[in-house]
N, C-alpha and C positions, 0 to 999 in steps of 0.2 A: 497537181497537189504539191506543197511546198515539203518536203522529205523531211528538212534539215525541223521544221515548225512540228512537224510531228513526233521525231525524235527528240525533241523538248520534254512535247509533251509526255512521251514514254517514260523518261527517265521520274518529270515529278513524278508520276503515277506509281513506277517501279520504287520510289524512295519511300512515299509514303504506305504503300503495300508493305514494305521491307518494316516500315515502322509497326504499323499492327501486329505482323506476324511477331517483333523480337516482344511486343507486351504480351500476346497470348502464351508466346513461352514462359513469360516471366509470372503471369499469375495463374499459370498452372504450376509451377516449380513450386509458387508459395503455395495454394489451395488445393491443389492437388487435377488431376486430369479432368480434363469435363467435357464431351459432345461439343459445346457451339465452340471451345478453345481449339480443339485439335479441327475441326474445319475452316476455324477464322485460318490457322496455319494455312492448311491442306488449297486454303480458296485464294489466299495471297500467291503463292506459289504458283498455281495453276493458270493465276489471269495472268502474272510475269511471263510465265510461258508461254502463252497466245499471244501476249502482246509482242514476244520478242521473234517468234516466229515468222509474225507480219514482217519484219525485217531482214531472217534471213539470221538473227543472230543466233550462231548456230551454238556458241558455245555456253550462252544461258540456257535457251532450249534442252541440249543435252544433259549441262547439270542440272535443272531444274527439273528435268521426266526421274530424275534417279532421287531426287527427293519427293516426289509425289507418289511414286514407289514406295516409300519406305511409312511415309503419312498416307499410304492408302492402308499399309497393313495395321498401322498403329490404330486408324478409323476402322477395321472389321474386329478391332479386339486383339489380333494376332501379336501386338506390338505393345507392352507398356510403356508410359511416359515415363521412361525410368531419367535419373537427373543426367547418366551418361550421355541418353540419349537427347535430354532436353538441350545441352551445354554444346552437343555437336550440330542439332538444329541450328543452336546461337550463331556456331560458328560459321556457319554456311550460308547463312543471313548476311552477317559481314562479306563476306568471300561473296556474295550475290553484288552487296553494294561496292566491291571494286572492280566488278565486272560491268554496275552499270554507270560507276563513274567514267570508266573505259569509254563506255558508249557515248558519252557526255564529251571525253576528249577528243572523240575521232579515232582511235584506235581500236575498236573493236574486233576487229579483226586478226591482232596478236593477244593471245593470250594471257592474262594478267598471272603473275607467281605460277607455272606451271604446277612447281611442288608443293603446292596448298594443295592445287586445285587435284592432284592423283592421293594423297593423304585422305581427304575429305570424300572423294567418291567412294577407295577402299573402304573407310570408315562405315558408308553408308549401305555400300555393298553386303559387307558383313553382316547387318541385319536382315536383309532382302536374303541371306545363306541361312539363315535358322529358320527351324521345326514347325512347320503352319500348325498352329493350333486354331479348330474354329470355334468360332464363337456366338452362338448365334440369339443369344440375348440381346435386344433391344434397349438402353438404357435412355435414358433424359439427360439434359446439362448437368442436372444434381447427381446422375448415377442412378436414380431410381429407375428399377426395372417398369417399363410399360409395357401392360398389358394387352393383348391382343384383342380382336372384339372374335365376334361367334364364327364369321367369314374365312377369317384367318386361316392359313393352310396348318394342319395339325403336324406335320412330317417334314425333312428335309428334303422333300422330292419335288420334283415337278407334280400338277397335278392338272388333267389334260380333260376335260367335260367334252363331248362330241356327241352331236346331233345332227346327222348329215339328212341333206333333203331325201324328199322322199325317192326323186328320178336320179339318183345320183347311181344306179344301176345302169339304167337305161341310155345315160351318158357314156358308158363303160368305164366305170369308175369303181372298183371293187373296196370297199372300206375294209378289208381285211390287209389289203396292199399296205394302206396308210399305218395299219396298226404293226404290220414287218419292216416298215422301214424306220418308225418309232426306236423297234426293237435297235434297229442297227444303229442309231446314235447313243445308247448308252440299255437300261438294262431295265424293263417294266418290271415294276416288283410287284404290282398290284392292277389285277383287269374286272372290272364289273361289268357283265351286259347286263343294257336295262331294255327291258320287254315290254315296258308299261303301253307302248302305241301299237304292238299288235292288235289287231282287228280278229273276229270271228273269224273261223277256218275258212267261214261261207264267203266273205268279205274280202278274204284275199286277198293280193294280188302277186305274182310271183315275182313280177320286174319293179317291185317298189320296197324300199329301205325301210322298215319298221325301228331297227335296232340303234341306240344309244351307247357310249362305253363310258364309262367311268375308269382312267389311267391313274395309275402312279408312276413315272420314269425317271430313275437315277441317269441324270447324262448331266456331263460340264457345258453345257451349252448354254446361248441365251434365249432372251423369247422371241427375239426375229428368226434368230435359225428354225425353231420350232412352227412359228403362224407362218415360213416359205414352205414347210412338208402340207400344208392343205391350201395351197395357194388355188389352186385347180377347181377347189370345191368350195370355195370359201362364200360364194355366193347363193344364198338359200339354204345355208347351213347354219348351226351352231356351235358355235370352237369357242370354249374359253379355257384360255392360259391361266393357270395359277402359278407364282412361285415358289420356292420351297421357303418354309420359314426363315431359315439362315438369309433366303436372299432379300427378303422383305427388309430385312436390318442394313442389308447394302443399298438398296434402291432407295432409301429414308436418307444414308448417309451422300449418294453421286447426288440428290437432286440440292441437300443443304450445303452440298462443295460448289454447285453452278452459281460462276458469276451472277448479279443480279443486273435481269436487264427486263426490258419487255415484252419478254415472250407470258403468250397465255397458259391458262391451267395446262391446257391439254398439250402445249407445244412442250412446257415441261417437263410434263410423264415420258414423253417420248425422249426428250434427252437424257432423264435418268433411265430409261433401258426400262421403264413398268408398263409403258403400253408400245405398241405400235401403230405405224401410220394409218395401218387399216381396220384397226380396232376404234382411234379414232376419228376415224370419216364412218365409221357406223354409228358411234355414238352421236358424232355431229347433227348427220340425218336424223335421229330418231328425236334428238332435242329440237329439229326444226320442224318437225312435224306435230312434235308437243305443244310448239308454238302457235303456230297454225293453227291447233285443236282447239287449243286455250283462249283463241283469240282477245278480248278485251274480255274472258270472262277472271282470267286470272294471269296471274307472272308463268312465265313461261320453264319450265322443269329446267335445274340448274343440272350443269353437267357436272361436278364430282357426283352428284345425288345418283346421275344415270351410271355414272361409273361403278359406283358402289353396286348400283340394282342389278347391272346384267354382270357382276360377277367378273370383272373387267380387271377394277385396282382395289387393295384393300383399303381400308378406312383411314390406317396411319400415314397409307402413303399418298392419298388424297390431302391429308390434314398438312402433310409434309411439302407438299407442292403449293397447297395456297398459303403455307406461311413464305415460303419463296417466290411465289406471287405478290404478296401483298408488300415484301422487302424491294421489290424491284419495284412496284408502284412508290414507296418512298422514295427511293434513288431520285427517280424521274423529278418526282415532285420536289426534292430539296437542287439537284440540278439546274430546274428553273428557276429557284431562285439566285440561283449564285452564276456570275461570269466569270472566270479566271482571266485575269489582265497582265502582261507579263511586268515585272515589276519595274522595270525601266521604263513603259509608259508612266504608271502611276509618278515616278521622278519628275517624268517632263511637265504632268498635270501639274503635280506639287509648283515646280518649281514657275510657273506660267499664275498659277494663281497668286505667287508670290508678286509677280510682277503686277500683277493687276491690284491686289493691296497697294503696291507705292504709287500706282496712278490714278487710285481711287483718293487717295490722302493727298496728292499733287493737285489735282482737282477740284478738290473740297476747300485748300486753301486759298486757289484760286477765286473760287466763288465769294469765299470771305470778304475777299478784299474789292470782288465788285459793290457787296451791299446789297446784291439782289436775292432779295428775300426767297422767289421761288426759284431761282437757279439753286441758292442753299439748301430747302427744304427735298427740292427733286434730289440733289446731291446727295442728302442725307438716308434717303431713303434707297440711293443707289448702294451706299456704304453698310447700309443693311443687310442688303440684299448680298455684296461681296462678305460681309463677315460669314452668312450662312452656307454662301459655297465653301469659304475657307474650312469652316466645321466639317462640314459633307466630307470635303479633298481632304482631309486630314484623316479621315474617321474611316475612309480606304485602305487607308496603310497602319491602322491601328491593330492588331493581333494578338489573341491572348498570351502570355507568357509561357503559358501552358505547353505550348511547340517546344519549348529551349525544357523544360522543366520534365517530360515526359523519355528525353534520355536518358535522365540519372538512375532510375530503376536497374540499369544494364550495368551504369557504371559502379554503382555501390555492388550488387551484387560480384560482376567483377574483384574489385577491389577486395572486397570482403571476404571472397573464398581465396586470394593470392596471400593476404595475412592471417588467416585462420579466425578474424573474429566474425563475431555476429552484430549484425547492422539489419537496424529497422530503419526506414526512409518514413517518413511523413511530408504528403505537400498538403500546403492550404494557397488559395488563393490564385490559382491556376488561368483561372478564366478575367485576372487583373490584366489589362488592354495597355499597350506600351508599341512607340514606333518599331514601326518593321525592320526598317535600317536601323535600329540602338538593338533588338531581338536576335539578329545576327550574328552581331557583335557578342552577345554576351555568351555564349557558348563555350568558348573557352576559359574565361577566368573564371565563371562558375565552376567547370570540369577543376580546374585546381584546386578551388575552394573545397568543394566537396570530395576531392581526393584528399589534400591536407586533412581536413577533419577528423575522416577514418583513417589515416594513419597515424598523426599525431594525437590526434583530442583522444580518439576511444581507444579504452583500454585494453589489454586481452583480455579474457574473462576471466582465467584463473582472479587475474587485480580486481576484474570487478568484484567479484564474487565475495572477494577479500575486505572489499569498500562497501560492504553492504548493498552493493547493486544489483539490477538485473543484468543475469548472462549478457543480451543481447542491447547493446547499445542504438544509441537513437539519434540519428542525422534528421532536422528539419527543415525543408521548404517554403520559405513565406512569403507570399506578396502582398503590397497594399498600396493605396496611394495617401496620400499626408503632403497637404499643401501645394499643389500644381505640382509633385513630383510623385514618382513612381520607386518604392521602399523594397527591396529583394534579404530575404535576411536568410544567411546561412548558419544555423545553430548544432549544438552539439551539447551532451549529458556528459563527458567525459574528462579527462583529467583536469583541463581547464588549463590557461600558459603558465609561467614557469618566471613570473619578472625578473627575479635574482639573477636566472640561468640564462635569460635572454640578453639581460645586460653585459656579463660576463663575458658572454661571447662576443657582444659589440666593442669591447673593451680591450678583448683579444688581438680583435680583426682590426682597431686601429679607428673605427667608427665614432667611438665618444671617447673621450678622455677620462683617466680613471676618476677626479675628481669631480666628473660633470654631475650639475643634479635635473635630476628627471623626475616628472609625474609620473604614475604609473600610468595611464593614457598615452604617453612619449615612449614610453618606454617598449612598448606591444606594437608603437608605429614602424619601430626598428627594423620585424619583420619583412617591411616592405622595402629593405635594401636592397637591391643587387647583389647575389650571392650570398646573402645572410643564410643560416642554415642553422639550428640545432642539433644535428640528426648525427647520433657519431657514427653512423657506418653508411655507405653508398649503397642505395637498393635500387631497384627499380622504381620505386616510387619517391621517393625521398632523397636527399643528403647533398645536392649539386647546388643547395642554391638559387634553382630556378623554380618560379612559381609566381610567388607573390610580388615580386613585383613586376611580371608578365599584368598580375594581377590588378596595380594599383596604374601601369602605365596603361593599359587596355581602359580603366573605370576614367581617368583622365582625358582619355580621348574622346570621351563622351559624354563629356563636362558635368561628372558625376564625380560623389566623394565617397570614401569611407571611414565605417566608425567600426571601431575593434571594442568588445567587451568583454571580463573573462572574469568568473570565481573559480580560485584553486578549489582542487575535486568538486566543482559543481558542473561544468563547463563552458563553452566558450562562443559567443555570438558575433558573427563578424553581418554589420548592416551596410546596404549601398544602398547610396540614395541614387538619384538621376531625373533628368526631366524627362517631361513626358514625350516629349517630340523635340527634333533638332532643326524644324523646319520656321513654322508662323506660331506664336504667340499672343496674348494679349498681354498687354506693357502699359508700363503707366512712365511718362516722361517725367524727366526733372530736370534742372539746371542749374549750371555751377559755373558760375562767371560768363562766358562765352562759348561754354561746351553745355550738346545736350545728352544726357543719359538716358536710359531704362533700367529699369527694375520689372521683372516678372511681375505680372499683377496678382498671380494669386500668393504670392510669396509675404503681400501688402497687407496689413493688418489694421494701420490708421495713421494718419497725419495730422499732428500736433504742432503749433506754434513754439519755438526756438526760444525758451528761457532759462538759461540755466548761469550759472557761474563762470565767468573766463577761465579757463584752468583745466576745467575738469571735464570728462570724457565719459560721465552717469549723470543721471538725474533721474528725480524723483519721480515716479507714474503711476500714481495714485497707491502709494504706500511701495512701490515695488522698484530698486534700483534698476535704473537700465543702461546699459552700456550702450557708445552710439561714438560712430566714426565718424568724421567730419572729410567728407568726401572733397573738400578744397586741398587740405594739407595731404591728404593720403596719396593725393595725384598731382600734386604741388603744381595747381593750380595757380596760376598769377594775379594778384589784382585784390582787394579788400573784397573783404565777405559785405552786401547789403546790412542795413539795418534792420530790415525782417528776414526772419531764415526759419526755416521750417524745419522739423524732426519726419521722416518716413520713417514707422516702426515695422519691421518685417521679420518674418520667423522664419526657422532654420532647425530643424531639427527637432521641434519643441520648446525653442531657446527664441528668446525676442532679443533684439537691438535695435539702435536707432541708425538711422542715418540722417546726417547735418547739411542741408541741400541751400539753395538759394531761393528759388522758383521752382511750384508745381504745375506742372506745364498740361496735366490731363491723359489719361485713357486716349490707347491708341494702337491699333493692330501692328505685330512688331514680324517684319521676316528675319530672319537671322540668316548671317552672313557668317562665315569662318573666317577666323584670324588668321596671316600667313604663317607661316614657322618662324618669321622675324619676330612676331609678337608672339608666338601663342605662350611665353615665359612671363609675360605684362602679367602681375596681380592685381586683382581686383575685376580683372575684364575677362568675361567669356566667350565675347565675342562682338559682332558689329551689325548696324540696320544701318539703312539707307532712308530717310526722313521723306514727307512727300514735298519738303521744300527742294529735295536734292542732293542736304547736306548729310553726314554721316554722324548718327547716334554710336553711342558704346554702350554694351551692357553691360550692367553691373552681374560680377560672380557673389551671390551674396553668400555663398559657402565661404567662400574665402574671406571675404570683409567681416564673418561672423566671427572668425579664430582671432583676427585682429582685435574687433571688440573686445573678445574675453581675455584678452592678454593685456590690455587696457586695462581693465577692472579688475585684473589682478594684480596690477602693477602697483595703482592705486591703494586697492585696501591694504 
């Protein structure tokens, strides 16, 4: 077995475990505690633990038992979800994932921050030292008390039914013995004999067991300890174990903390501690014999049904194991669908089907230029067939946003109680599908964006409250896509920016000249300096400087723009656009003298015939000005424009323009290639394809030729 491939796998698993547990923290903080919240913890925790024991990692292991500890007492009721205690789970969470990032570097075996990690146990310990209070109410996710059925043990006892055979004399087996040593585990508070099977005086028999008992016994034991006291006699008898009601409500909670895997009904009662192995291989029998009985005249007696009848499990905690049943029957079923592929294969697919686009299009020219109809036509059909693998290979490493979007919950909350205000998070559009490699990426300038926000944008409250607002400010989430790209917008209700003050300070720092004029658009992009800051004191969060333009060079690298919007006191919306993938394309060619381009296809809106005035940089589109760059002079191009020239009109934003091309050369699958760091300064170009002739396309950046356009048309009017 390959160790180091397993330990891979550990870590995803331990990351993504670590992520559900910090949500179930987090919408129990806001909602308040709830049964499936504190086992979603309880069950995250618990498979980290298993999993890391398989390895030996001693030092997860150990702090992971003292937090199952502590979530086992909060699960019996003993423990409330109080927020101290929610914020120190938070923190143990983190503290888990530097321990398996550890694991991930090879070092696991030196301890990561020792003094976190004695802080955090103390911490932990400390609860595991207060006042057991029990609890033996049964609630639901909502809280609501469930009610027990008629079966149900009425008392906190053990509750012991014995019907021993009738030779159990005769074996030398004294049922009185079994009922002393009862005594000596803990403390029978309650003894019934039941006489109902004695026989006539006449009937007799001196060496045969007539008597039944009905127990109650107070002892801390479980129900293995108790079915090994009749191990001896257990054959031809009848023992039924009941638990005390208190325990019913634990057996309910170990079987919904068990990982879900596929074990059966009955393997599961057994691992929550409600039946035993020899309780059930009685019941097994008795269902196999049911079967048998039943033969084709009916369905064979199900076994929670037999459980319940001979008195075995109660009815909640049947109901309780085949919902844990039938979770693990999901597991199974959504596992087959899905293969986990390590992400640097999916690279090498990508990048291989890349190559087979340039040789499908190298190919198909070739064909051309023989004239054979059915080499063309097979060709053609082959290029089909490669654009649908392209779709497929693409649609591998597509991922909802939702991953990058499901940490901010931590980081507002965070943030939010380190400045005192109150922040509501809103996401829409979660399940909006964007490359896996741009998803990675955006993790961090969003983290700033949305820390900026709650520091800058929202108010404290006393302001708000003052501005006629609600207390609790509102950070929003948004994904969409709009026109072959993928739309992220980070919004805010709050103060909204500050143009005067922003200018000011650029005017300070030496940024703009005090006479410059600026749009208020230019003005809000200043932000994005190096160093800029409005913040007049140094915090933790704020005042250095650093951020945004972390921010705008991270969006750039991913051949993505930004758009800043802002109403004083209303607030402020910062939009990134992006494509949807950095990898293949579809593209539409053009040509401009002896150079050929692309243009994103879906960016393309229509293509018009080149009439307009020498001079001028708009024209007229059916009542509607359109600004349009003439892609010869932009890229100074050499050589006289044809006498037919076409307009590509293409949109950006919402915003149309044109482009002034020579020759439209046709649709055509574009892989994209990255520009060196010599070029990646070139405007207008985002990058480069390789043509199936051989020769080298440029693509057009048409974010960037848009800002040209409209600096055009305002130059103009």
């Amino acid at each position: 077995m390959d160790i180091s491939s397993a330990r891979d796998v550990l870590v995803q698993e331990a990351r993504e475990l670590l992520a559900a547990m910090e949500s179930a923290l987090l919408e129990m903080e806001a909602s308040g505690i709830s049964t499936e919240g504190v086992n979603a913890v309880f069950r995250a925790a618990h498979t980290i633990k298993g999993s890391a024991g398989l390895f030996g990692l001693d030092w997860i292991v150990a702090f992971t038992h003292v937090m199952e500890s502590v979530l086992d007492r909060v699960r019996a009721g003993e423990l409330g979800m109080r927020p101290e205690l929610s914020a120190l789970l938070l923190r143990c969470g983190d503290y888990l994932g530097s321990l398996v990032d550890a694991v991930e570097a090879g070092s696991q075996d030196t301890l990561a921050d020792p003094s976190t990690h004695e802080a955090l146990i103390g911490a932990l310990s400390a609860y595991l030292g207060e006042a057991r209070v029990p609890a033996p109410v049964v609630v639901d996710a909502e809280g609501e008390r469930i009610e027990r059925d008629e079966d149900s043990v009425a008392s906190d006892h053990w509750h012991l039914s014995l019907r021993f055979r009738p030779d159990v004399l005769r074996d030398g087996m004294d049922p009185l013995s079994f009922i002393h040593y009862l005594a000596g585990l803990g403390e029978i508070v309650y003894l019934h004999t039941l006489t109902d099977a004695i026989p006539p005086v006449a009937e007799m028999d001196p060496e045969t067991c007539y008597l039944g008992f009905e127990i109650d016994l107070r002892a801390d034991v479980d129900k293995q300890t108790l079915e090994n006291v009749f191990e001896f006699v257990r054959e031809g008898s009848q023992i039924r174990i009941l638990p005390p009601r208190a325990r019913i409500a634990e057996f309910i909670a170990l079987i919904e903390g068990l990982p879900e895997s596929d074990q059966r009904l009955g393997e599961i009662l057994v691992a929550g501690g409600t039946l035993t192995r020899a309780e059930l291989d009685h019941v097994l029998a008795l269902q196999q014999a049911g079967a048998e009985a039943s033969g084709e005249a009916g369905a064979p007696p199900r076994l929670g049904e037999l459980l319940i009848q001979e008195r075995l499990v109660q009815a909640p905690v049947v109901a309780a194991a085949l919902v844990k049943q039938r979770q693990g029957e999901e597991k199974r079923s959504a596992e087959s669908r899905i293969v986990k592929v390590e992400a640097a294969k999916l690279d090498q697919l990508i990048s291989l089907v890349g190559e087979l686009v340039i040789a499908s299009a190298g190919a198909r020219i070739l064909a051309e230029r023989t004239r054979q109809l059915g080499l063309v036509e097979s060709l053609g059909e082959i290029g089909q067939l490669v654009s649908q693998i392209r779709d497929r290979s693409l649609d591998l490493r597509m991922i909802p946003i939702g991953e990058v979007f499901q940490r901010f919950p931590r980081v507002v909350r965070d943030v939010s109680m380190e400045l005192g205000k109150k922040i509501e998070l809103q996401i829409t559009g979660a399940e909006t599908e964007l490359d896996k490699s741009m998803v990675e990426k955006l993790a961090d300038p969003l983290t700033h964006v949305v820390r900026n926000a709650i520091d800058h944008g929202i108010e404290p409250v006393a302001q708000r409250e003052a501005a006629g607002k609600p207390p609790a400010g509102r950070v929003r989430l948004h994904a969409y896509h709009d026109s072959g790209c993928i739309v992220i917008e980070v919004s805010d209700d709050g103060r909204g920016l500050d143009a005067q003050r922003i200018r000011a300070k650029a005017i300070e720092r030496g940024m703009i000249a005090p006479d410059a004029v600026l749009s208020e658009a230019e003005t809000y992009k200043l932000i994005f300096a190096a160093g800029f800051s409005t913040a007049e004191q140094v915090t933790n969060l704020s005042g250095r400087g650093v951020g945004m333009d972390v921010v705008k060079r991270s969006i750039d690298q991913l051949r993505g723009e930004i758009e800043l919007g802002s109403k004083p006191g209303q607030g402020t919306t910062l939009r990134i656009r992006l494509p949807l993938t950095l990898a293949i394309i579809d593209g539409f060619q053009i040509g401009v003298g002896t150079s050929t381009f692309v243009i994103p296809l879906d960016m393309i809106e229509e293509c018009i015939e080149f009439s307009v005035v020498s001079g001028h940089d708009y024209t007229n589109l059916r009542g509607e000005v359109l600004p349009f760059v003439r892609l010869r002079e932009f890229f100074e191009i050499p050589g006289e424009a044809g006498k037919r020239q076409s307009i590509v009109i293409v949109k950006n934003a919402g915003r149309k323009f044109g482009l002034v091309v020579d020759r439209l050369l046709g649709e055509a699958q574009t892989v994209i290639r990255p520009l060196s760091k010599i070029f990646s300064q070139v405007k207008g170009i985002s990058g480069s394809s390789i043509l199936g002739s051989g020769e080298v396309a440029l693509i057009v950046d048409v974010p960037s030729l848009a800002q040209q356009a409209e600096a055009s048309l305002k130059t103009a009017v």
